[in-house]
N, C-alpha and C positions, 0 to 999 in steps of 0.2 A: 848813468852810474847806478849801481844796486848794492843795496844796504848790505850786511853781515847778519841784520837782524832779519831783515825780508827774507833772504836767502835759508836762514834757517828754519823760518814758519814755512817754508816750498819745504823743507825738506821733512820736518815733521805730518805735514799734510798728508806728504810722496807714502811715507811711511805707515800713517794712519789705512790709508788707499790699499797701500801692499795687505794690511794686515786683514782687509776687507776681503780683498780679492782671496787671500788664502784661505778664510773662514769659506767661502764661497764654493772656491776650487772641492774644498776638503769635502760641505754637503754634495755635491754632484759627484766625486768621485764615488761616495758609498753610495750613492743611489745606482751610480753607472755599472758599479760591484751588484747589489741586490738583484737590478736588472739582468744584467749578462749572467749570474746564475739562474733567474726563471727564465728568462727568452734560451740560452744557449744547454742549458740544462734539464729542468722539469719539463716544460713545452718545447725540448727540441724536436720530438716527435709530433708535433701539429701545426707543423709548417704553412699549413696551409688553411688553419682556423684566421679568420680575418682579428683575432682581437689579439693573438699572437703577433702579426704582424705588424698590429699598432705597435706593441712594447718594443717589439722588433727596431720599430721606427724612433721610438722615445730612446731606446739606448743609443743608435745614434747620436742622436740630436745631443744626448747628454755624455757621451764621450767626446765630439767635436768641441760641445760648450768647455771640457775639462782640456783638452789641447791649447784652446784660445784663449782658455784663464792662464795658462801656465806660459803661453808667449807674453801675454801682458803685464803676469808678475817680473819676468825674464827684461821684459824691458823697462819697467818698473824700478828694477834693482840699477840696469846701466845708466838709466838717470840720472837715481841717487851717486851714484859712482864716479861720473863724468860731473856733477856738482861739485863735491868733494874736493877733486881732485882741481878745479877751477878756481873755488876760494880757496883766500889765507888763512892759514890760521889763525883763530882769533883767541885774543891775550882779554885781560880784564880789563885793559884798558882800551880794547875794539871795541867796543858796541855800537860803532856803527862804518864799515868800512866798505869804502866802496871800489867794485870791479873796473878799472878804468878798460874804455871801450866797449863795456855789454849791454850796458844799458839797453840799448836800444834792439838787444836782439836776444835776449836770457828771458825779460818780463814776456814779451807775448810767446814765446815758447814753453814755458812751464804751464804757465795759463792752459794752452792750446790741450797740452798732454794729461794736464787735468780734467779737462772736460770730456776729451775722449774716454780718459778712463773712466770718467762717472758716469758718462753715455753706457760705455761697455758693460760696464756693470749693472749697470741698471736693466739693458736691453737682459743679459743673463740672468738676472733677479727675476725677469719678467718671465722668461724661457721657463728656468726653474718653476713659479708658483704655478704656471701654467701644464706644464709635465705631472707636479704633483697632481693638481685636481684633477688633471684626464685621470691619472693612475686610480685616483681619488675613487673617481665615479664607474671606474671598470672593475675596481672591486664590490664597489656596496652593488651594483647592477648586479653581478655575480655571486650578490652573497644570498638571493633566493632564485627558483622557480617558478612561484606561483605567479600566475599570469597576474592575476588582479594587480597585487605587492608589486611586481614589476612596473606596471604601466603609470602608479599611484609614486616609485621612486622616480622613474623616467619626470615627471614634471616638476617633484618638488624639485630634485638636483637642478631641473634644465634653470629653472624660475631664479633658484640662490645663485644661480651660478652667473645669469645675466642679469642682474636682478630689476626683473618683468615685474610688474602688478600683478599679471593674472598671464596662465598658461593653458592650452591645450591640447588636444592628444586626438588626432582623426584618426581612424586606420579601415582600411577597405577591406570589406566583408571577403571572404576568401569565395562565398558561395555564390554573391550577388552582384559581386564586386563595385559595390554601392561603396561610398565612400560615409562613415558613420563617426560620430561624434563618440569617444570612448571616455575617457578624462577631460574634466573640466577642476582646475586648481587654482588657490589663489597664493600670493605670498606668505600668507599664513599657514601655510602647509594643510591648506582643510578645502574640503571637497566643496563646488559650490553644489546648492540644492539641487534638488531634482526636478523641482517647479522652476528654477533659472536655467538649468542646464538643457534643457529641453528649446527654451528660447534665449542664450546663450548671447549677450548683444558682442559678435567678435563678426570679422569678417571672411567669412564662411566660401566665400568667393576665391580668396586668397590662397585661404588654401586648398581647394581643387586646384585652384591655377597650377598651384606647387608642384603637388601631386599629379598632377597632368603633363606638367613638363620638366620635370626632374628637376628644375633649377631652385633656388633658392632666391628667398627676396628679403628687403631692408631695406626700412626707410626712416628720414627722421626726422619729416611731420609729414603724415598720411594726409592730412589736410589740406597739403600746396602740393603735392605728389602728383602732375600730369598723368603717370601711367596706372593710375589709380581712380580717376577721376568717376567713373563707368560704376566703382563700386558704391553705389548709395549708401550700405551700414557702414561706410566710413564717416561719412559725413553725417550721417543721422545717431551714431554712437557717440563721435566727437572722439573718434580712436587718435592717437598720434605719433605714437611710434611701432612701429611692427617688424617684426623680425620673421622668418617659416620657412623652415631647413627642411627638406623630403628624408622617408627611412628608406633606405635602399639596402639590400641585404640579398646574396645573391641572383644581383642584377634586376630585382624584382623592387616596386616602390610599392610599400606596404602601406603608407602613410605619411604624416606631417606632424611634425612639431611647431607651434603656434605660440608667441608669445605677443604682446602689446603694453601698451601704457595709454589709460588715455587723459592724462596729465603730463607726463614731461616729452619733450621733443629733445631731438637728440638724445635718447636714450642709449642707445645702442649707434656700434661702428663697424667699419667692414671687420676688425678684429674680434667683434665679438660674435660675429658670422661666421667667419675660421673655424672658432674655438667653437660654438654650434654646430657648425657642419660636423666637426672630431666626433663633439661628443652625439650627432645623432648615428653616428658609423655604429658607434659603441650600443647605443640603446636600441638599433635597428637587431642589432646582433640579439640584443639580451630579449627583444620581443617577440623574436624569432623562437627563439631557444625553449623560450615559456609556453610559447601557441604549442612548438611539437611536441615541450612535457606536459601540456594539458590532453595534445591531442591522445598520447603516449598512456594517460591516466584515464583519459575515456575509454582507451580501447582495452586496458588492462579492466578496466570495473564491466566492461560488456563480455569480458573473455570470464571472470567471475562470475557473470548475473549466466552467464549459458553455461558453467558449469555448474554451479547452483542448480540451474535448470535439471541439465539433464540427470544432476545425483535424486531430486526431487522423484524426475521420476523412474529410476533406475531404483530408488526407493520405495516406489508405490505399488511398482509393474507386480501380479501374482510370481513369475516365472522368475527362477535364479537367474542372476546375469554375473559371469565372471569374463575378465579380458586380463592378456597378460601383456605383456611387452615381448620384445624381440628375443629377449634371454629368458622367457615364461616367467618370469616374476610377476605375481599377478597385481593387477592395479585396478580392479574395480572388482568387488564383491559384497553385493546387494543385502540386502532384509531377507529378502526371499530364498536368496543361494542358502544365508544363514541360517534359516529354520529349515528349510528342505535337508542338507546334508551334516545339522544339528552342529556346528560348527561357528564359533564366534568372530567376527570380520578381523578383530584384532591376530586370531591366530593364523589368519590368513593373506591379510594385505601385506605386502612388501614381502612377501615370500615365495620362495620356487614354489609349481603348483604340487613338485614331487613332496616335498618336504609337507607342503599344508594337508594334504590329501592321504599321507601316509600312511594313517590309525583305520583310515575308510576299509570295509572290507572288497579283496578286490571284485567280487562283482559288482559293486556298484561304478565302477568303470570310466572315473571321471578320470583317471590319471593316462588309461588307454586312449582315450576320446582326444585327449589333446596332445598328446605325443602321435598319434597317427595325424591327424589334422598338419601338424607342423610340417612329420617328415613326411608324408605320403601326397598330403594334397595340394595342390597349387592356390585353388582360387574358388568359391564359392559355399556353400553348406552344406554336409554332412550331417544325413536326417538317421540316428539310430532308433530301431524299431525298438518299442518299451521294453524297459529293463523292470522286473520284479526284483528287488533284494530286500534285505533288511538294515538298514539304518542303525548302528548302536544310539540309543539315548531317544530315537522315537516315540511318541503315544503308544505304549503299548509294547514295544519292542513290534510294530507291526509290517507285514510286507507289503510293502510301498512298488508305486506301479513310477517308474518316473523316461521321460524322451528326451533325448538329447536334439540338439542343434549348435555343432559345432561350424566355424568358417578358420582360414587359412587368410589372416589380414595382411594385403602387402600393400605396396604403393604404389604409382603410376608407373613406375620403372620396375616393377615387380619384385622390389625386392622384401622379404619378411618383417612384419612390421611388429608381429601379434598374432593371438589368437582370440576369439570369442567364442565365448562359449552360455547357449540357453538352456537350461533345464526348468520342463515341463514336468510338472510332479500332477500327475493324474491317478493318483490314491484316491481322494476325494470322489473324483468323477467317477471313477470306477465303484467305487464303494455307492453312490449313489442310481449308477445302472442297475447293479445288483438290487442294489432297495426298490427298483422299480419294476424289475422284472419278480422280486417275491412280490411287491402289491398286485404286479398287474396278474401274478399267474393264482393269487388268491381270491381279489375281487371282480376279474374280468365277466367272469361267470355268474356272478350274482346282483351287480349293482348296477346302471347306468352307464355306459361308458365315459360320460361327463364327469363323473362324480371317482372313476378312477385315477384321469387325467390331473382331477385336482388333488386324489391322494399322493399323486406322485410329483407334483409339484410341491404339496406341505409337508413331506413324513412326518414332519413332529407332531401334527394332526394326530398321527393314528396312534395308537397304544396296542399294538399287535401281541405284548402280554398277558394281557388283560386288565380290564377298568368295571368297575360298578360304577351305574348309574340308570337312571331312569332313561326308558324305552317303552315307544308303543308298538304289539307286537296284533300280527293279523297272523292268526290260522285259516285257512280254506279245504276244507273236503268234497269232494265230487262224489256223491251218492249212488249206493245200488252197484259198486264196482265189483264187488259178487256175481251179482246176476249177470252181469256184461260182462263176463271171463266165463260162465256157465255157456252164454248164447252164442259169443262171438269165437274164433280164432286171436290167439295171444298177438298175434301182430297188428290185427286188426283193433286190438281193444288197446295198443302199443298207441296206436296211431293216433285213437280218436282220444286219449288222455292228453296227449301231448299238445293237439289242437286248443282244448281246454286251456290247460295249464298257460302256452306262451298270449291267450287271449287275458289272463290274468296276470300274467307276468308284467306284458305291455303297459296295464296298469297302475301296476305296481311300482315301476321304471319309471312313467309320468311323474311323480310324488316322489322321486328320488330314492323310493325304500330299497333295504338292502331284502336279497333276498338268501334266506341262510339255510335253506334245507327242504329237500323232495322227498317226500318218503311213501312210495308209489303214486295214491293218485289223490296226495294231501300237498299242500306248500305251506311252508312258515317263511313271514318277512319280517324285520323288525325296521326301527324309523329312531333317528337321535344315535345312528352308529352305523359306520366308523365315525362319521362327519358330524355334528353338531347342528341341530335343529330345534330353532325355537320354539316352534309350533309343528313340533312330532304328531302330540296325539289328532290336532287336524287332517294330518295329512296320511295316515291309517284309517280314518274313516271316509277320507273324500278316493283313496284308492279302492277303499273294499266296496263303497258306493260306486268306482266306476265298474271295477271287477263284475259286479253282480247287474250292469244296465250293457255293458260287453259284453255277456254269454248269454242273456236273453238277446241282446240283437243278434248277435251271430247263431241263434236257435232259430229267429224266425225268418232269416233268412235263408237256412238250409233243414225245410221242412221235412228233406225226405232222409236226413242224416238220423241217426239214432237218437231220440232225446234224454237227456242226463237234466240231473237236476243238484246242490251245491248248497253246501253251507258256511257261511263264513263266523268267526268270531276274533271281534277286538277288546285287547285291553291294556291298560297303563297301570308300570308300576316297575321299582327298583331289579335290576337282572344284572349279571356278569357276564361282560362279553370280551372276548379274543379270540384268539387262534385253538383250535382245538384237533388235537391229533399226534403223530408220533413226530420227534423231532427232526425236523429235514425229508420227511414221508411225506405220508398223505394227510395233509390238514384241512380244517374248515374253521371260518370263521361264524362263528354263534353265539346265539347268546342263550345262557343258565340262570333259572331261577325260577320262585313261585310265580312270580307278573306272565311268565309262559306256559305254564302249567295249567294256570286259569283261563289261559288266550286258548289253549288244547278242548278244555272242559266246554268253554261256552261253544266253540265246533261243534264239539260234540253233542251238542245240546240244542241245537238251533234247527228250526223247522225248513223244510226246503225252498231252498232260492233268497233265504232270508239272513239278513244281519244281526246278530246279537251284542251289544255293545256293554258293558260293563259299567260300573257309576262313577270311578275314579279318570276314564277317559269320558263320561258324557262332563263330568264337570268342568271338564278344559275347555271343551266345546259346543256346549249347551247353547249358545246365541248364533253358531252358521247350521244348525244341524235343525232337520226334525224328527221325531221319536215317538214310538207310542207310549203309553200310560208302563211306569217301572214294576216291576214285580221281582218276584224274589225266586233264587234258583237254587236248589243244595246242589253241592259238585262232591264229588270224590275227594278226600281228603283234604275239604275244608269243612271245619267244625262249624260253622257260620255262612247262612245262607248267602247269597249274593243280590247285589241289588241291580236289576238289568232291565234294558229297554230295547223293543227292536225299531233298526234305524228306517226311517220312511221316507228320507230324500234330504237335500242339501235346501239352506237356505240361499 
């Protein structure tokens, strides 16, 4: 027999159950909604990304759970319904009435349908929290890129999720394929040290094994564990439960996820293996993802550091460098294009080259150079011979010497990629050939050839203007030239001066002096000009000392030649020296003033074969020099005698 009051606590129960099951039903059907819009909507086009698939697989699972809750409300309701309809009506005075003949077949039936329900239910409850957290963890995986942040979520998620004491993260070197310790985590969501992590007490065994054989392992005490036995840090950690899912991510095992405890046993079950394996599908995905947008962010920062590079030195290089694209819009235009064609990068990048180049005058011929390059040439350089023109906004308004090097850039299938284009501005160069051929065609003849090579490597050395400054100046005369024009024939007396003279010149050249003037069968050199010489007045008197022990040797060793006899004079003192002559004519380089006038005088004045040296150059040189006793000289047009010594050899 069955009460009217039992019978109604079943049915209030029945009811309590139903209203479970529809709160239930109702969360999974809008999850099953959310889902079936991003699986069959947003990501219907990445059919084939594996974490699609997951959802793929989770909507599913949770439209079947929503079919199976709606047969079990369904039957739920026929329960209450077939109840109902079995008992009496009950009056105020029922309260307790019983079903004759059920007894024995209604109690354990509702019982029965009860517990299945709360089983059902429950196993759903279980589905559901479990759908959420994958869903959970394949968005927070998803909600960065950065590799680190990736690998630092992969544990803590894995850790709360089973919840392990302590986690770890191996993953195999792509390059070595060494299997390496990456993450080491504890429950506390904090990274262990880096003096532990290095000696890490986990069992490291484990997971190679993993990662060696793709499988997965679980145990729930490492301790009694037969197939574990061979691992000593198990038993020397005192580990006891272990859990280590492989990452596998197109068909490759990148790594292992490692969790343990080594305080409780039975930590973990083969369901929370499942639910690990899910989530390392997910996190194999998401580390994947991160390695190619890290590899993706190397190559973009190396594709940066080489364009860096090459603007650096596309920047540096003398020569203009411009390049266009396929439609001529130009895409690189240099420092040096900018100052050569006096044109600012800005009014030139990202523009046709017609348009940038427009204002140019058309000789200067950049705009022809790359329009024939384009249509005319196929494949390699186009060397034009130098263009002179004028530049608006140049130094000067000046005319500029400049060469092209243009090329026709295509690609391996030859089709038009660009063009390039080099300009070589040889103004400079030019303008310094010229400067060399006026030094050389002014000093060739007078100076050293040493001493010209260096004027043409310094020009700023020389002052081809004119400069005052002290100079010591040597006059030389070769005596008696009268009487040897009286005895000899002119070619003969041509000849034997000139003997002379290049025996004195050679001298002269020794001691780097310049020499500035012949005037028949006299020579003036000066010393301290073009070049700068510290010790000028030394080196006037140790030339006119060679001068004069030169023409005596060369006397006695050509006894039967005519004998001549010389006088030399030196002195020191303030002259003006440059270029002297018509301009672009015939010049000479000299020097002007009293310091040579009195260099003329003491020549003049000097006994045969002998030096006369002046007091303002003995004073420079008084400690290499020897000299006889000074005396005083009147000259021509000095009011004031002079103070001179004749020179009697070098110390």
């Amino acid at each position: 027999m069955i009460s009217a009051d039992l019978s109604g606590k079943a049915g209030d129960e029945l009811r309590a159950i139903s209203e479970r099951v529809i709160r239930i039903s109702r969360l999974i059907h809008e999850s099953s909604e959310r889902l079936g819009i991003a699986v069959e909507g947003t990501f219907a086009s990445d059919g084939g990304d594996p974490r699609v698939r997951l959802l793929s697989d989770a909507l599913n699972v949770s439209r079947n759970a929503d079919l199976e809750l709606g047969r079990i409300y369904q039957a739920i309701q026929r329960t209450v319904n077939e109840a109902r309809t079995q008992l009496p009506a009950r009056g105020p005075e029922q309260k307790n009435v019983d079903l004759p003949g059920q007894a024995s077949l209604s109690r354990p039936s509702f019982e029965n349908e009860r517990q299945a329900m709360a089983t059902s239910i429950l196993h759903l409850e279980q589905q559901r929290d479990e759908l959420e957290t994958l869903s959970e963890i394949a968005r927070t995986l998803n909600s960065t890129l950065e590799f680190d942040e990736v690998l630092s979520l992969v544990m803590d998620l894995v850790i709360q999720f089973v919840k392990a004491e302590r986690g770890v993260l191996m993953l195999v070197n792509t390059s070595s394929g060494a299997s390496e310790l990456t993450v080491a985590r504890d429950k506390n969501a904090s990274n262990i040290p880096d003096s532990a992590f290095a000696t890490a007490q986990i069992s490291r065994n484990t997971i190679k094994k993993v990662i060696e054989t793709r499988q997965p392992l679980l145990t729930d005490d490492a301790q009694l564990d037969e197939g574990l036995k061979d691992n000593q840090s198990i038993l020397v950690y005192g580990i006891r439960s272990i859990m280590c899912a492989p990452l596998i991510v197109r068909n490759n095992c990148i790594g292992a996820v490692y969790v343990d405890s080594r305080y409780n046993t039975r930590l973990f079950n083969r369901k929370h293996l499942e639910l690990l394996l899910a989530f390392c599908n997910q996190a194999a995905i998401a580390i994947d993802n991160a390695r190619l947008f890290a590899d993706l962010n190397r190559a973009i920062r190396t594709v940066r550091e080489d364009k860096q590079y090459m603007d650096n030195i596309f920047g540096s290089i003398a020569n203009g460098v411009i390049t266009t694209n396929s439609a001529g819009i130009i895409t690189t235009f240099n420092a040096a294009a900018s100052i050569i064609l006096h044109i600012h990068p800005n009014q030139a990048l990202g523009k046709h080259y017609r348009d940038a180049f427009k204002n140019l005058p058309p000789d200067v011929g950049v705009i022809d150079m790359l329009y024939n390059a384009q249509a005319h040439h196929e494949h390699g350089t186009l060397i034009n011979q130098a263009i002179n023109c004028r530049i608006p906004g140049r130094e000067r308004d000046e005319m500029v010497s400049l060469s092209y090097y243009v090329s026709s850039l295509r690609d391996v299938q030859g089709s038009h990629i660009g063009m390039a284009l080099v300009i070589d501005d040889q103004t400079e160069l030019k303008r310094s050939q010229a400067r060399a051929r006026q030094i050389r065609g002014i000093f060739e003849r007078y100076v050293h050839p040493h001493v010209v090579e260096q004027l043409i490597r310094d020009p700023m050395a020389l002052n081809l203007g004119g400069e005052t400054k002290e100079i010591s100046v040597i006059f030389a005369d070769i005596r008696g030239y009268t009487r040897l024009s009286e005895n000899m024939r002119p070619e003969e007396v041509m000849h034997l001066i000139n003997r002379y003279l290049k025996i004195m010149c050679d001298a002269i050249w020794e001691e780097a002096g310049t020499l500035t003037a012949f005037q028949g069968d006299a020579l003036m050199a000066i010393f301290n000009a073009p070049l700068p010489q510290a010790d000028h007045a030394l080196r006037a008197v140790r030339a006119a000392w060679k001068m004069r022990m030169a023409v005596l040797d060369y006397q006695r060793s050509q006894p039967q030649e005519v004998q001549v006899s010389f006088g030399i004079g030196v002195n020191t003192g303030l002259a003006t020296v440059g270029n002297v002559g018509a301009h672009e004519r015939l010049q000479n380089y000299t020097a002007i003033g009293d310091a040579i006038n009195v260099a003329s005088r003491l020549q003049n004045n000097v006994s045969d074969n002998n030096i006369l040296l002046n007091d303002p150059t003995y004073q420079q040189v008084q400690n290499q020099i020897q000299t006889g006793k000074p005396f005083s000289l009147t000259v021509k047009n000095k009011s004031a005698p002079l103070t001179v010594r004749y020179v009697l050899g070098l110390r």
